[in-house]
C-alpha positions in Angstrom: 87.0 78.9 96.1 86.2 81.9 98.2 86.7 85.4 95.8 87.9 88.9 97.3 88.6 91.8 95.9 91.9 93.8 96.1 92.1 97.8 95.5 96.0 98.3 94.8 97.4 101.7 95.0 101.5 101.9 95.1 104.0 100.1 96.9 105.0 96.4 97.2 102.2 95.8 99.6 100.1 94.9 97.5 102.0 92.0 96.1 102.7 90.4 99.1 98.8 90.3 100.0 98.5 88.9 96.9 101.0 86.4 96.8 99.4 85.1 100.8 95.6 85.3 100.0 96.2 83.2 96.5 98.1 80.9 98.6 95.8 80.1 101.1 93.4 79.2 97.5 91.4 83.1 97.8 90.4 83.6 94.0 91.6 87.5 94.2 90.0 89.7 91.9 92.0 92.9 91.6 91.4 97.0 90.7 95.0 98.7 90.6 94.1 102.1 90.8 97.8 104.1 90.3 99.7 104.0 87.1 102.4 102.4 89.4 100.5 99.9 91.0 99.9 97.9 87.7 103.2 95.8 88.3 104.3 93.1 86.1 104.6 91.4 89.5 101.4 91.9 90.8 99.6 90.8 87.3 101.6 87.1 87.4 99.6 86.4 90.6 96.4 87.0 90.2 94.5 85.5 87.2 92.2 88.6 86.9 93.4 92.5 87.4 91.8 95.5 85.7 93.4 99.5 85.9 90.9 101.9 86.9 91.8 105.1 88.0 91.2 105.9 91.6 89.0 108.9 91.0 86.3 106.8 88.7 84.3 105.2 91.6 81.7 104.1 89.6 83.3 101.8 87.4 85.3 101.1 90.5 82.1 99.7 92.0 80.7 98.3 88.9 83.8 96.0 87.8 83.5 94.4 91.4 80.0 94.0 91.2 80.3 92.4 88.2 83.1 90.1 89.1 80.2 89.2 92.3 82.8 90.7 94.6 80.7 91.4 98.1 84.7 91.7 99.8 86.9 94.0 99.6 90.8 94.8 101.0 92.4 98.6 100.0 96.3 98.4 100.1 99.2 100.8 98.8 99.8 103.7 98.7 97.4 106.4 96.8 98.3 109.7 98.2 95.6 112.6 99.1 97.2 115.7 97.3 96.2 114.2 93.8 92.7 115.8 94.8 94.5 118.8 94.7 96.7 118.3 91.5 93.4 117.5 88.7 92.9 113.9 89.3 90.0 113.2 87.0 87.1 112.6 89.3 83.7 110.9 88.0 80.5 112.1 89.3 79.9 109.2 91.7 83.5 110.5 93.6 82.5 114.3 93.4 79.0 113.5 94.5 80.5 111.8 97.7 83.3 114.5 98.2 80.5 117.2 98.4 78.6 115.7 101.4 81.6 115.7 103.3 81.9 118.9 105.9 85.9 118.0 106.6 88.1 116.5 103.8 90.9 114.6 106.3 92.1 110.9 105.7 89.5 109.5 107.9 86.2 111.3 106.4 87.1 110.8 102.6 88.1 107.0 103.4 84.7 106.2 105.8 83.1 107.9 103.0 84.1 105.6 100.3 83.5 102.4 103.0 79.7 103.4 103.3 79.5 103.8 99.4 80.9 100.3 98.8 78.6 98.9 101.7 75.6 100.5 100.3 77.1 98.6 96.5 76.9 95.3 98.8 80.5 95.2 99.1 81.8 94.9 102.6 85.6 96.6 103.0 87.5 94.3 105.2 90.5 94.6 107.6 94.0 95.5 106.0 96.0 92.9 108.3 93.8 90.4 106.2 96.5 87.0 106.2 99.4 89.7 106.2 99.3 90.8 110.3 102.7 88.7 110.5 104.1 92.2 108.3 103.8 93.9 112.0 106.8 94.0 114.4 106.4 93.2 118.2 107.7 95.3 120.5 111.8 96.0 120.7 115.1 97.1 119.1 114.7 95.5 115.5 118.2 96.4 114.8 122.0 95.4 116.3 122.4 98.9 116.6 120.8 100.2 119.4 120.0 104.1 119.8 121.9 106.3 122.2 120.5 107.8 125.3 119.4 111.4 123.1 118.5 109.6 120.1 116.2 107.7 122.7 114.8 110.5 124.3 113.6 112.0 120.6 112.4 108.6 120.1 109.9 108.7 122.7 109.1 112.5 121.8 108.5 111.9 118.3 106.5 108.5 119.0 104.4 111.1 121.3 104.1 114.1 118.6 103.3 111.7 115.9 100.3 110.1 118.3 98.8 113.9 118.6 98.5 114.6 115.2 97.1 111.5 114.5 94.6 111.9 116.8 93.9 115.1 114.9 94.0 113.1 111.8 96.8 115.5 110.2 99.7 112.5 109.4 100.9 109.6 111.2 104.3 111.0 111.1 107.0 113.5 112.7 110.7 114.4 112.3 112.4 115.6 115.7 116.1 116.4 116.8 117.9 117.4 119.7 113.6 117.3 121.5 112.6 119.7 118.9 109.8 118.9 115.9 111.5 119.3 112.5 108.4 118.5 110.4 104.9 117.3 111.0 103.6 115.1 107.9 100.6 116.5 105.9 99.0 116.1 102.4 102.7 115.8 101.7 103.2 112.4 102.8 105.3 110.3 105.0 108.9 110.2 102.3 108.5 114.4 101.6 108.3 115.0 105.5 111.2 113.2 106.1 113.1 114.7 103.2 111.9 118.2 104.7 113.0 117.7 107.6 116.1 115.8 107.6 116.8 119.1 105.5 116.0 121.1 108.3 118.5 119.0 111.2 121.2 118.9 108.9 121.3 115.2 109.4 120.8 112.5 112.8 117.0 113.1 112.7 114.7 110.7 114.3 111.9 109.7 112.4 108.8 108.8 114.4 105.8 106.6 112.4 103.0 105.0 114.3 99.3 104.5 113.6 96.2 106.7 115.2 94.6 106.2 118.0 91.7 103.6 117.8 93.2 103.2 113.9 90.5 102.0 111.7 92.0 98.9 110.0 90.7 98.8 107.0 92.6 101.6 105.5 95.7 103.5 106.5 97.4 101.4 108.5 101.1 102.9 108.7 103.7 101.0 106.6 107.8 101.9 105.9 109.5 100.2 103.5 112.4 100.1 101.3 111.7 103.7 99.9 111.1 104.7 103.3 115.0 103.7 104.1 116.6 105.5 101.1 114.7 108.9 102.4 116.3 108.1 106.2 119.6 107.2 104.1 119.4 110.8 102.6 119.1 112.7 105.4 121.3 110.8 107.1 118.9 110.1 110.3 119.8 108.8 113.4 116.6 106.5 114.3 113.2 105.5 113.3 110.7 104.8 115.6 107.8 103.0 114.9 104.3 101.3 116.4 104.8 98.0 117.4 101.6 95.5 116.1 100.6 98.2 114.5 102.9 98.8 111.7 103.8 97.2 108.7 107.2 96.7 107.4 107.6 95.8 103.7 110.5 93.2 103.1 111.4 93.7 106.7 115.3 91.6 106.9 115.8 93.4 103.5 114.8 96.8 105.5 116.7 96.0 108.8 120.0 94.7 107.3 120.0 97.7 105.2 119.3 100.2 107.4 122.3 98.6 110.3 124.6 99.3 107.4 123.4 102.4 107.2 123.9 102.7 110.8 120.4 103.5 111.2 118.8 102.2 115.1 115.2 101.3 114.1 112.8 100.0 117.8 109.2 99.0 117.7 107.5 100.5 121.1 103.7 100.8 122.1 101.6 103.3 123.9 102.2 101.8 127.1 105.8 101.0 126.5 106.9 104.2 125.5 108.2 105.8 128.9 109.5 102.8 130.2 111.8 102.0 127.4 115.2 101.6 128.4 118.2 100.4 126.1 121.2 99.1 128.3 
């Protein structure tokens, strides 16, 4: 039986990786690295799960090197700002941190790739036996957005592309074709709380992945928590990256979020001008 390794930060995402790759017979081997990831769900899956906290790379590295782990997949959600908030950091983590020139997503995550490759532990892709969690293209919801919800669809799909690109955040709060909020260290749930705040409700919420997104971390993911925040602020639409996207529980997420009265589409790059709902 083939064994792989599974770094669980928060989220349900997680779980359902866990729940495929044991199906398919993968002995998974996995390091939850959040207080919240260590679910009582998650541990009646796999046969072997230890809690490390995400700043102790060493003993990260070590506990898969002794369970012969040479594969690894990094899921859920572990949030930047807890560098900034006295997350405990071992030596190995700091040592790493102070060769880096810029501290974005991108730098402190291909930093932490190269470490476990130089450990003999390859990081692998995060669509690993869950790429069915991605939409295809189209209106995922029986409600379908209005003309100007539309229109700040396609902005906010635009907006959130840029500051990927600059590797700020993958996501962006518009109304009315202005920018409400740009996510940061924040997050995606705080930027849409921030700015729902700021458009006094009917936002659109725009989520997609960067360009030439690195799939072995970071891939862009809304899920149930995800809702409640667009419930709050009472938004208008989400717009999100088709294939590139996951959705967490995804009926549970769209029948939900029609009740809500919320239009949720899937577009791509190419199809982002020419969208037209009839």
């Amino acid at each position: 039986m083939a064994k792989l390794g599974l770094i669980a930060g928060d989220g349900n995402l997680p779980v359902l990786f866990a729940q495929a790759a044991t199906a398919q017979g993968i002995d998974l081997v996995v390091i939850t690295v959040t207080p919240e990831a260590a679910s009582d769900e998650l541990n009646k899956i796999v046969d072997k799960s230890h809690q490390i906290n995400v700043g102790q790379l060493k003993e990260i590295i070590t506990t898969l090197q002794n369970e012969e782990v040479d594969q690894v997949v990094m899921l859920g959600k572990v949030t930047k700002e807890l560098l900034f908030q006295g997350l405990k950091l071992d030596q190995e983590f700091k040592n790493l941190l102070s060769q880096l020139d810029e501290k974005n997503d991108d730098a402190i995550m291909l930093a932490i790739v190269d470490r476990l490759a130089k450990a003999g532990i390859k990081v692998s892709d995060q669509t690993k036996f869950i790429a069915e969690l991605f939409p295809q293209p189209g209106v995922l919801t029986e409600i379908k957005p209005q003309a100007e919800v539309l229109d700040d669809m396609k902005l906010g799909f635009r907006q959130a592309k840029e500051i990927g690109r600059l590797d700020i955040g993958q996501t962006v709060v518009v109304k009315d074709g202005a920018v409400m909020a740009v996510e940061a260290i924040e997050g995606t749930d705080q930027a849409i709380l921030r700015g729902g705040q700021l458009g006094r409700g009917k936002v659109v919420v725009a989520k997609v992945s960067k360009p030439e997104q690195d799939q072995r971390f970071d891939i862009p993911t809304v899920g149930l928590e995800t809702l409640e925040n667009l419930i709050e602020v009472d938004a208008a639409g989400l717009i999100i990256e088709a294939r590139e996207t996951f959705i967490v529980d995804q009926e549970e997420f769209i029948k939900r979020a029609e009740e809500a009265g919320i239009s949720i589409v899937a577009m791509t790059e190419e199809s982002a001008e020419k969208l037209e709902i009839n």
